[in-house]
MIKE-513298 format. One record per atom (N, C-alpha, C): residue number from 0; atom name; x, y, z. Coordinates in pm, 1 decimal, decimal comma. Each point is the difference from the previous one (the first is absolute). Layout:
BEGIN
{rec NUM "CA" {X Y Z}},
...
END
This chain:
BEGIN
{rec 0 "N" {13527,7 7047,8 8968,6}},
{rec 0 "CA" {-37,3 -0,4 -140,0}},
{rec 0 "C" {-152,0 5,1 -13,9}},
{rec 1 "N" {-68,8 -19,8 83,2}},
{rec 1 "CA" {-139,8 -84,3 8,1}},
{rec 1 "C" {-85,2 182,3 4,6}},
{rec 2 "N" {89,3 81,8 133,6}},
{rec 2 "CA" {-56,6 111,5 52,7}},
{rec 2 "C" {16,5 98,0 -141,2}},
{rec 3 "N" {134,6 -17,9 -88,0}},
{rec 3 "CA" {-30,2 86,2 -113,8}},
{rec 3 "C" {-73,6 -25,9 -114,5}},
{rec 4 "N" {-54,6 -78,1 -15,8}},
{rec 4 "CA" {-112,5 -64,8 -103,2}},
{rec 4 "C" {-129,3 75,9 56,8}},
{rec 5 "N" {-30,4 -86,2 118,5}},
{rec 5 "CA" {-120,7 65,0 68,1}},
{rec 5 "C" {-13,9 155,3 -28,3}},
{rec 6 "N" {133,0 89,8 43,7}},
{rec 6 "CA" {-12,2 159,4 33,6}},
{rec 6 "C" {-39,7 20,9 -189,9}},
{rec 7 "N" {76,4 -108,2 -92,5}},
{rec 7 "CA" {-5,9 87,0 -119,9}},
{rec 7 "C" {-173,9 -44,4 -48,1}},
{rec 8 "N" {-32,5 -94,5 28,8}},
{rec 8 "CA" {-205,1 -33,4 17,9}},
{rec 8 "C" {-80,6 119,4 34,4}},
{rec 9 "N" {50,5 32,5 103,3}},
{rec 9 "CA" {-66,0 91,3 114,2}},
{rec 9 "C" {-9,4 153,5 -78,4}},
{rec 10 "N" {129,4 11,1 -79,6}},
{rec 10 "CA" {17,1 109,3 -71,1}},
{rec 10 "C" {-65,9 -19,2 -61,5}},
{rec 11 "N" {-25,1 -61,0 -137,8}},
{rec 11 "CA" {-53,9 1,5 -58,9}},
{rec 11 "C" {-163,7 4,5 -1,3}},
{rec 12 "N" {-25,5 -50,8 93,1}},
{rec 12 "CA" {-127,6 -27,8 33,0}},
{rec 12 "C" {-62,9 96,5 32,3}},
{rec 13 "N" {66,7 127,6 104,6}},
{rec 13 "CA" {-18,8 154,9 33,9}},
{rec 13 "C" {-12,4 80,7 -152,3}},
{rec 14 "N" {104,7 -21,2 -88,1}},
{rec 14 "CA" {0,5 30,6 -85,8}},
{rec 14 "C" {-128,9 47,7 -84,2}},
{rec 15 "N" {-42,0 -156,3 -10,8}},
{rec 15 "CA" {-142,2 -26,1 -108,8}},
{rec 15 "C" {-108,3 63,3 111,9}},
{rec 16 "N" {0,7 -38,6 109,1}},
{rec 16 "CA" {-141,5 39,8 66,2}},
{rec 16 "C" {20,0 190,7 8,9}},
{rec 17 "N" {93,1 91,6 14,9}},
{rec 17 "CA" {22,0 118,1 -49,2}},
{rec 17 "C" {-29,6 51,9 -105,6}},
{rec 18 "N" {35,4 -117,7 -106,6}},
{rec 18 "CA" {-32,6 32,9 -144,0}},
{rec 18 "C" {-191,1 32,9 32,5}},
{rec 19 "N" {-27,8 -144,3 35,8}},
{rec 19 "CA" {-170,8 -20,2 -25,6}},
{rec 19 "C" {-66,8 125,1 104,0}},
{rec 20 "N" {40,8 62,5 118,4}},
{rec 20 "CA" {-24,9 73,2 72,1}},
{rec 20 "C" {-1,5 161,9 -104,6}},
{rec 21 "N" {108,4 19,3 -82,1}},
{rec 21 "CA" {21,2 118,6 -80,7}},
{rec 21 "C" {-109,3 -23,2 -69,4}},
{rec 22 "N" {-58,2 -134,4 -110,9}},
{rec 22 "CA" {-91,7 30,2 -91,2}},
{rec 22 "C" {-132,3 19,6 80,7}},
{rec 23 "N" {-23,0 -72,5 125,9}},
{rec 23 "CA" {-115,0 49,5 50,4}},
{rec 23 "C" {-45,6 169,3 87,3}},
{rec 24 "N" {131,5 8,5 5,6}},
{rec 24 "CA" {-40,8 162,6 13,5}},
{rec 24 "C" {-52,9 96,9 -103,5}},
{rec 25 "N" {109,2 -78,3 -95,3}},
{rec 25 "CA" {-80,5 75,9 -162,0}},
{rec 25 "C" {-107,9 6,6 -37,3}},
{rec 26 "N" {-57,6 -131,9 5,9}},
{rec 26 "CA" {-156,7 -16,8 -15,4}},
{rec 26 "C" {-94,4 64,2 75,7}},
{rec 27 "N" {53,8 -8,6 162,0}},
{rec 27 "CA" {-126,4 94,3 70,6}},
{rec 27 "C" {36,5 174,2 -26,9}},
{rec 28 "N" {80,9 48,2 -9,4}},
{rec 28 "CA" {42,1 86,8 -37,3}},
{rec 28 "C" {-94,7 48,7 -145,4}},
{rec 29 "N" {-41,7 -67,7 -102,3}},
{rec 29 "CA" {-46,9 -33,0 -105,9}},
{rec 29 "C" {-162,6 0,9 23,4}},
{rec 30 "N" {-6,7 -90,5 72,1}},
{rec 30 "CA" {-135,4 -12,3 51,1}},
{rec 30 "C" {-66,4 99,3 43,0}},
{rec 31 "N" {104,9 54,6 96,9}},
{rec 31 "CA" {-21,0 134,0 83,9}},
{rec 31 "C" {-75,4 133,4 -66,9}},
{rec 32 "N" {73,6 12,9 -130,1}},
{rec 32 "CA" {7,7 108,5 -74,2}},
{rec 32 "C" {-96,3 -3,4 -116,2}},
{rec 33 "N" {-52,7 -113,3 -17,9}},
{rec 33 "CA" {-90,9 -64,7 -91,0}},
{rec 33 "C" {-155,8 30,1 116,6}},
{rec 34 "N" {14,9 -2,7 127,8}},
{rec 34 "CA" {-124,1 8,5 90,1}},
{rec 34 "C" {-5,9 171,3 -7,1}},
{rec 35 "N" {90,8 5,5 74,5}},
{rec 35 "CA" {19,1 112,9 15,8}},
{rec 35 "C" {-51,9 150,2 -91,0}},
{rec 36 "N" {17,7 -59,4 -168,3}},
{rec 36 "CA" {31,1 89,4 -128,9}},
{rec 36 "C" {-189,0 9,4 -2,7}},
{rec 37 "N" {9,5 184,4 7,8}},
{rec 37 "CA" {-172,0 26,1 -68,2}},
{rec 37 "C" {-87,5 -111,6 59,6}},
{rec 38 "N" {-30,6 -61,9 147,6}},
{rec 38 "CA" {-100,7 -131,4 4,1}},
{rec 38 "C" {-121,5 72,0 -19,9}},
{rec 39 "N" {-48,2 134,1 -17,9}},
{rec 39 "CA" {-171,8 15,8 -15,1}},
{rec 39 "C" {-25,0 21,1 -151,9}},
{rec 40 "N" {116,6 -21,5 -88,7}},
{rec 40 "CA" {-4,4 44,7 -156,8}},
{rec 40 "C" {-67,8 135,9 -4,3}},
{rec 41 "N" {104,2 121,3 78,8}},
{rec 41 "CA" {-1,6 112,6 -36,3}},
{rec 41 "C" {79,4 52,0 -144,7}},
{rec 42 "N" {111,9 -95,1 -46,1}},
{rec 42 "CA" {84,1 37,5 -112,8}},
{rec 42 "C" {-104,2 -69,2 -116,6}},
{rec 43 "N" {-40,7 -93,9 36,8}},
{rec 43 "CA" {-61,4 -63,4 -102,0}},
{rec 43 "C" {-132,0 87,9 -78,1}},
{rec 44 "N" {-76,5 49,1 61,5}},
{rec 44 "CA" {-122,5 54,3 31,2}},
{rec 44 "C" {-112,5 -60,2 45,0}},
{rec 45 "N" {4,5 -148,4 67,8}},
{rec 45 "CA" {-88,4 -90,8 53,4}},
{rec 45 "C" {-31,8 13,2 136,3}},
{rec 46 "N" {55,4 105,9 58,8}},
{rec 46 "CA" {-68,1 69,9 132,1}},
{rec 46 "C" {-93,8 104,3 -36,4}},
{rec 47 "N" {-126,6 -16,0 115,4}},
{rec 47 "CA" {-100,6 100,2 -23,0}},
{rec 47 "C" {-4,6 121,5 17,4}},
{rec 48 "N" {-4,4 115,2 -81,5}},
{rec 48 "CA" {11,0 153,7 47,2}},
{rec 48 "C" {-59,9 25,9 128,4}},
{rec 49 "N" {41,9 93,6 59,3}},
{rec 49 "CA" {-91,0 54,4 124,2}},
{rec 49 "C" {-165,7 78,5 -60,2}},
{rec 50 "N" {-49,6 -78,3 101,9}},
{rec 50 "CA" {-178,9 -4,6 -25,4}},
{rec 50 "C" {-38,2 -104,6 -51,2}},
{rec 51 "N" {63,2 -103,9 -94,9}},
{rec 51 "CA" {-17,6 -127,4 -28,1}},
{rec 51 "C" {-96,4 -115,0 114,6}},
{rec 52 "N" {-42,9 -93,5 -2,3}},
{rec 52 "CA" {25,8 -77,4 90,0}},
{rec 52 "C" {105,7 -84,7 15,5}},
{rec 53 "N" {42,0 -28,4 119,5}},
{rec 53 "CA" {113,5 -129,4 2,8}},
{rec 53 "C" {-66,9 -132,2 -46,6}},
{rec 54 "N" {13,4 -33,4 -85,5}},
{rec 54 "CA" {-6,8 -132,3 -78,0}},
{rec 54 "C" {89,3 -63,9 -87,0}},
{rec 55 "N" {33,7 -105,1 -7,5}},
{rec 55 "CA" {100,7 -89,7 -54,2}},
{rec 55 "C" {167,3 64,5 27,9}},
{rec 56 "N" {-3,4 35,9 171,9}},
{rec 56 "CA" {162,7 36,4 -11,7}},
{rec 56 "C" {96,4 -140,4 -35,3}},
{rec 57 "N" {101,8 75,3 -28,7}},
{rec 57 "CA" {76,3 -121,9 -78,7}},
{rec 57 "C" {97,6 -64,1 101,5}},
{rec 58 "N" {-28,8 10,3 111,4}},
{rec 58 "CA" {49,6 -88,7 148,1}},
{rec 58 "C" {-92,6 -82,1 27,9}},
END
């Protein structure tokens, strides 16, 4: 009786830490794409044309 309590703990417990493992993929995933997205602000227009000097890149 003792071993099926425990196994149904154990489940559960895999359970939630799967759960918390899924939202943290999301986030770096998130993160990722947030680093990743335009980092010299070419969409923005806050990168310097060519012939400019490099000053204030936005990294």
């Amino acid at each position: 009786m003792n071993e099926v309590s425990e196994s149904k703990l154990n489940a559960a417990r895999v359970k939630e830490l799967q759960q918390q493992v899924d939202d943290l993929k999301e986030l770096v995933n998130t993160l990722l794409s947030v680093i990743c997205e335009e980092p010299d602000g070419v969409s923005s227009g806050a990168a310097p044309s060519f012939g400019q000097p490099p000053l204030n890149y936005c990294m």
